[in-house]
C-alpha positions, 0 to 999 in steps of 0.5 A, a space after each residue: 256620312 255613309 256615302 257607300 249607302 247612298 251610293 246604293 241608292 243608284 244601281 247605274 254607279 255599277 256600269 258607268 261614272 255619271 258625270 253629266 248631272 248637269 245635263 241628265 240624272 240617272 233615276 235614284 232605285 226609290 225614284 224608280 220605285 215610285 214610279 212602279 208603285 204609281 203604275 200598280 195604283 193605278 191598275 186599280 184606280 179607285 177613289 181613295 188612291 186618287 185622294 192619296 195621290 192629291 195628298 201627296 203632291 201636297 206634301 211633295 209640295 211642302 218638300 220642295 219648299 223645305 228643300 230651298 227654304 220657302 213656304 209651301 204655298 209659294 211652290 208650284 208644279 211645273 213641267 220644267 225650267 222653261 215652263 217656270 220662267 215663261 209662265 212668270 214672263 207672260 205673266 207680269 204687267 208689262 208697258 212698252 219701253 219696260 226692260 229685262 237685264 239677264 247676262 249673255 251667254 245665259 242657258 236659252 231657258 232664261 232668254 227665251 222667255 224674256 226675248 219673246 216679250 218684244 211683242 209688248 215692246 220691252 227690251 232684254 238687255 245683255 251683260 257682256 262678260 269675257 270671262 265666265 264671271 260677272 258681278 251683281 256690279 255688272 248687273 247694275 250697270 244696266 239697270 235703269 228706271 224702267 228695269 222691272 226684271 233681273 234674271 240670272 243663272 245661279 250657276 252657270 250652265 257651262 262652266 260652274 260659276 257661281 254667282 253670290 245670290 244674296 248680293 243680288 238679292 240686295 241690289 234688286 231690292 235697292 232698285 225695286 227689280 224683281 229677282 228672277 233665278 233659273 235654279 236648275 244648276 244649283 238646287 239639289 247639289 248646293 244648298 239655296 236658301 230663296 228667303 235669305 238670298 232675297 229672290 222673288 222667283 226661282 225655277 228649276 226642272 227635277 231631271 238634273 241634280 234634283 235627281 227626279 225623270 224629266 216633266 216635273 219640277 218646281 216654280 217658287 214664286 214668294 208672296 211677295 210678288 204672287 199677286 203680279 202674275 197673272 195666270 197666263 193658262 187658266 183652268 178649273 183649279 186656277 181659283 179657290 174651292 176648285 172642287 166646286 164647278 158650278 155657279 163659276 167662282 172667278 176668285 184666283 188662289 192667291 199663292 203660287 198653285 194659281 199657276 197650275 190650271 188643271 188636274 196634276 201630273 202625278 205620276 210626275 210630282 210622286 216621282 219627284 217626292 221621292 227624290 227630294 226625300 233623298 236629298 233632304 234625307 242627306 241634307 243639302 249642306 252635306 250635298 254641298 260639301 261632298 261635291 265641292 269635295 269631288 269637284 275639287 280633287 278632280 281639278 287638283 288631279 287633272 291640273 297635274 296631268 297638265 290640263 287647263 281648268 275653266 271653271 272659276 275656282 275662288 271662294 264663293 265661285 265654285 259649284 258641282 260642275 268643273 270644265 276642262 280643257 286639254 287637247 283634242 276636246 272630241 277626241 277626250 270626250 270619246 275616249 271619256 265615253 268608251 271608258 263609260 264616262 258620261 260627260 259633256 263637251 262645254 267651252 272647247 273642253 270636257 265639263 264633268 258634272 258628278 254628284 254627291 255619289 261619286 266616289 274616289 274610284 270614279 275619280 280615278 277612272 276619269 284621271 286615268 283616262 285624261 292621263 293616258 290621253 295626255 301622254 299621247 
């Protein structure tokens, strides 16, 4: 693999190491593209461009699908991760004393949306974990007859743990649960396969590893289950023959687009499509193993310089992020910063979170910063 091309592909890489595409991407050149070409388009709007634009949402539709292994109509546009969940939560039946499981310490995005059904009467309830691992065991032991949810992080969003999604793919399916994944951490740098790991609902905002701006990601709802959520935001393209108004026809899209109730953010969804066309024009095995890669050497070097690695390492466990600890974690991240290093502080340490075009120099920037702060 060319990894010198693809490294080409973001100009940012000249002046600073990104670190913290857990956190924000800088934007791809054919990204910014995109975005350049959207504007000048619509300088001049006119009626084939707008019929471009709704021809390449569906086909950016179909790269979204292609990328975690689901049918195009099973994906919906939707603003971000939080958007995604919430629209599933509000939307599904509910009876008062039904409950949600999902694990404490979870980002907000996949809390939130499930704390906020108290008003129907159901219940969130948290698996404790002293660790940052926890098993699909774990889970289970919270799972009653009234569980109608699980919803878990596929990577954990401080210190990289991985969970195995097809182990709970198959305890949700034994119990009858919906498996609900907040996929942000984990789609566009490791391969996810939703129709293999059995997940009935994956969200996941572009600004992070998707490598797309911010106001734009995907919601895979299967067919399995689209039926259940109701559209809880209803508008004109919420039903079939959208494009004709009048008599009303009340008969919702039976796929995941009925969760999208008006006209396209397309020059959102046209920025996305030209990320997911990089990620797919690597390929997300290649991804996979090129940040598994990085993410390796840095914790083998930064364990020679003497620091503490909190990201679970075992097979199975690992991810694109890597939390550190050594010293003075503000003071790390200062020093981190004005050597042009984008991180983050997570878990009392330094979580680096490099993606498929770092390289070798930039791996060594960081360990020579953590080295000379080490020997203070």
């Amino acid at each position: 693999m060319d990894w010198v091309r693809w490294r080409e592909e973001f100009p940012s890489a000249a002046r600073l190491v990104h670190l913290n595409h857990a956190g924000l991407s800088p934007l791809p050149r054919r990204v910014a593209a995109a975005i350049r070409t959207f504007a000048d388009e619509g300088v001049l709007l006119d009626r084939a461009v707008y019929r471009r634009w709704e021809a390449r949402a569906e086909a950016v539709r179909a790269l979204a699908a292609r990328l975690i292994g689901a049918q195009a109509h099973e994906i919906a546009f939707v603003r971000n991760t939080s958007e995604g969940l919430s629209l599933v939560a509000s939307g599904l039946p509910w009876q008062a004393g039904d409950n949600v499981v999902t694990v404490a310490d979870e980002y907000p995005s996949n809390v939130y949306p499930w704390l906020g059904l108290r008003r129907f009467g159901v219940e969130t309830r948290l698996v404790t974990r002293s660790s940052p691992r926890f098993s699909a065991a774990d889970v289970a032991a919270l799972i009653d007859r009234r569980t109608r949810v699980v919803a878990v992080s596929a990577v954990d969003w401080q210190s990289g743990f991985r969970i195995d999604l097809a182990a709970f793919g198959e305890l949700c399916r034994a119990r009858n649960v919906l498996f609900v994944v907040d996929g942000i951490q984990a789609v566009g740098a490791l391969a996810v396969d939703v129709a293999a790991s059995g997940i009935d609902v994956l969200a996941a905002g572009g600004h992070k590893w998707l490598l797309a701006p911010e106001g734009c990601g995907m919601l895979f709802v299967s067919d399995r289950v689209v039926e259940r959520i109701y559209p809880v935001l209803l508008g004109w393209k919420s039903v079939d023959n959208a494009g004709v108004y009048l008599p009303y026809h009340f008969d919702l899209r039976p796929d995941a687009a009925r969760l999208e109730p008006g006209s396209a953010a397309h020059l959102g969804i046209l920025a996305f499509g030209a990320a997911l066309e990089l990620l797919l024009d690597i390929g997300p095995t290649a991804i996979e193993a090129r940040v598994l890669e990085t993410t390796e050497q840095l914790a083998e070097g930064l364990r020679r310089l003497g620091a503490t690695v909190l990201s679970p390492r075992g097979a199975g466990e690992r991810s694109a992020i890597l939390t550190f600890a050594l010293g003075d974690p503000q003071a790390l991240h200062q020093a981190l910063t004005d050597a042009g290093i984008v991180v983050r502080q997570r878990l009392g340490g330094i979580r680096l979170a490099p993606h498929f075009y770092n390289d070798a120099g930039d791996i060594a920037r960081v360990l020579d910063v953590v080295g000379t702060m080490a020997r203070r």
